[in-house]
N, C-alpha and C positions, 0 to 999 in steps of 0.2 A: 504494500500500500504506500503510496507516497502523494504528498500534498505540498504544496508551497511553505517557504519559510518566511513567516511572519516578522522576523524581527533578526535583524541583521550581527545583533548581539549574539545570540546562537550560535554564532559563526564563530567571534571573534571570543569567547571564552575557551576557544583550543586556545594552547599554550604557541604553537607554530603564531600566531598575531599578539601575544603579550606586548604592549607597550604599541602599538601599533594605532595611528589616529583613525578613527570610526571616517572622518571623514575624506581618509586618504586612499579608504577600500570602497572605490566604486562601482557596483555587482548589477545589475538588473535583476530584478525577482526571476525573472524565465531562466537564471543563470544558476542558482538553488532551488535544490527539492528537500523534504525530508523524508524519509522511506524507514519503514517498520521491519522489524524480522524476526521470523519465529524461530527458538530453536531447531539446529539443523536444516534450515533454509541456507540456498545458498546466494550470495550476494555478487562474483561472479567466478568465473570458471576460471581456470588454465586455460593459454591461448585468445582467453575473449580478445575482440579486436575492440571494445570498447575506452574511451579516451579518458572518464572521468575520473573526480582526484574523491574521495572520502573522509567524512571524519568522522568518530565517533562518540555521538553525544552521549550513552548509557548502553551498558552490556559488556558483552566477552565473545570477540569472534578468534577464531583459529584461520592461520594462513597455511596451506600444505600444497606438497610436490606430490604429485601421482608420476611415477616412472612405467617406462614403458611395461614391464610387467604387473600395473597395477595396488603397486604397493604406494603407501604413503609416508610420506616423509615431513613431519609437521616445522615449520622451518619458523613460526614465531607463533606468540598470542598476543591479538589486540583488546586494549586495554580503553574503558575511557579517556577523551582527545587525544588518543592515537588519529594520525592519519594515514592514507594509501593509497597506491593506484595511481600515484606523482612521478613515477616512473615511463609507465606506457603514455600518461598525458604526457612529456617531456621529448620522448621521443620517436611514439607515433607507434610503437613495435605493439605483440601482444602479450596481453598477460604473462606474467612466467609462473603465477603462482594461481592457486585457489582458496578462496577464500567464503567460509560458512559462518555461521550463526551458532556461536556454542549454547549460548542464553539469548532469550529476547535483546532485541537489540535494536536501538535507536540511530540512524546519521544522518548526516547532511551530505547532499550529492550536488559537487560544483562541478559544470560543463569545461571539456576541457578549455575551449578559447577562452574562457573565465580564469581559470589558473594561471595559463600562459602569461596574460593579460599583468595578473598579482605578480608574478616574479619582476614583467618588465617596470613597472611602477613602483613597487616595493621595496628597494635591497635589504630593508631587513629580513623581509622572508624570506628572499632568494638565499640570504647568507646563510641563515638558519637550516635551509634545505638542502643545501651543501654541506654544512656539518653533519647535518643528521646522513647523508650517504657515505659520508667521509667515515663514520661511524660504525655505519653498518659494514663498509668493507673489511674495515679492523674486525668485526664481529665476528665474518665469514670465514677472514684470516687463522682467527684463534682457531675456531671450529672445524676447518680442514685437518690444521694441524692435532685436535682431537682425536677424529676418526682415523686416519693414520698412525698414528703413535701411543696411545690410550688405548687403553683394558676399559671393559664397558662399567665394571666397579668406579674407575678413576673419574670416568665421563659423569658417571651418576652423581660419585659427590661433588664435582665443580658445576653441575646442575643445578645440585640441594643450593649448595654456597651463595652461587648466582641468583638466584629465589630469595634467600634469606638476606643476602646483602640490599638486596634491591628493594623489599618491604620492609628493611628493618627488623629483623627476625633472628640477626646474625646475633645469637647471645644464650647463653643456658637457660634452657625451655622457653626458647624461639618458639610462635606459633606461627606456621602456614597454613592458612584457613584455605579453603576453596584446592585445595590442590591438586593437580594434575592427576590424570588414569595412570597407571601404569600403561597404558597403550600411547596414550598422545605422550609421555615422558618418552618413550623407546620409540616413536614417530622424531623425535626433538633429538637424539643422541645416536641415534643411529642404530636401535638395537633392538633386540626382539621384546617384547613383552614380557614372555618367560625370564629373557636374561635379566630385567628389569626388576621382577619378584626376586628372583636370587640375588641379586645386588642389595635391596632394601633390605633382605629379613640376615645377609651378613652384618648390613649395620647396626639391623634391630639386634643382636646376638652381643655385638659389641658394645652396645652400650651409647654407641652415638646418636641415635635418633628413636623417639617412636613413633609408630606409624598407626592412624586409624583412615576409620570413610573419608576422603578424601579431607585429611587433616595429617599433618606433620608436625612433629613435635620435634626441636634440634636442641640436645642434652649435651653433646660435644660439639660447640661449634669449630675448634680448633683443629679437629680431627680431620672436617671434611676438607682439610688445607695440607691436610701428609699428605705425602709420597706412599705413603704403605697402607 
């Protein structure tokens, strides 16, 4: 379902416009939508040829690689104002990724000549969008280097670490509320599911973590920072 956006504010409380003058983003309403999404809907495909840029007002969407045998590879989670799909706007290509509705989910959808438009007027956004890919290439950097050289043990706790750092959780009895399947974890690291339970329940045995329904408890934060 999607309907116009009322109030241009909506827009500019992602963090990508922080500091940014209301009256220096000039958008046309026909240039914003907002669109609904029900769990497990999907938002759009691998390959879409579609140009537009997203933000996320409320919700948890999953972005993943489907390879050619069908397997999935879940490569981030979108979080509220995250945004996406500034890529294919950018350079015309398609999708590389897919991207669903993990929870209901709320965004705004900007046409791509609307986006374009923001970088050429903007340079603070533009600079901002340039870190943020500057960022993500370091990201993919680490991660190659992961799956090559890493034991699926090692991958899993600089997973937990990276979770816990990033909410504030990194501390004895750390909680990570909401947390990931053992399926999307081993979609994110590269590894089975299976291998994924065995990984957690050595930690659980060790004393560094407890584990419930999609809750994590971090007892040794220090630990998930060995070598061994």
């Amino acid at each position: 379902m999607a309907r116009p956006v009322s109030d241009i504010g909506q827009l500019l409380s992602c963090p990508l416009f922080a500091d940014v003058a209301r009256e220096s983003v000039t958008l046309d309403a026909r240039d914003l939508r907002t669109r609904f999404y029900s769990p497990g809907q999907i938002v759009f495909n691998q390959d879409d040829t579609s140009g537009e840029v997203y933000f996320l007002r409320s919700g948890l969407l999953l972005a993943l690689y489907l390879d050619q045998d069908g397997r999935e590879l879940i490569f981030t989670r979108l979080n509220t104002h995250d945004y996406f799909g500034e890529i294919s706007a950018i350079d015309g290509g398609k999708r590389s990724l897919s991207v669903y509705a993990k929870t209901a989910s709320c965004l705004i959808v900007m046409k791509r000549q609307a986006f374009l438009d923001l970088l050429e007027t903007i340079p603070l956004v533009r600079q901002r969008i340039m870190i943020d890919m500057a960022e993500r290439i370091r990201r993919l950097t680490r991660h190659s280097y992961q799956l090559t050289s890493q034991s699926v043990d090692k991958r899993l706790k600089a997973y937990v670490a990276r979770m816990a750092l990033e909410s504030g959780a990194f501390k004895p009895n750390g909680l990570l509320a909401k947390f990931p399947t053992h399926a999307e974890i081993a979609g994110s690291i590269g590894a089975s599911r299976e291998e994924v339970s065995r990984s957690i329940s050595v930690l659980k045995r060790a004393g560094i973590l407890e584990a419930g329904r999609q809750k994590l408890t971090i007892l040794q934060p220090n630990a998930l920072l060995s070598e061994h």
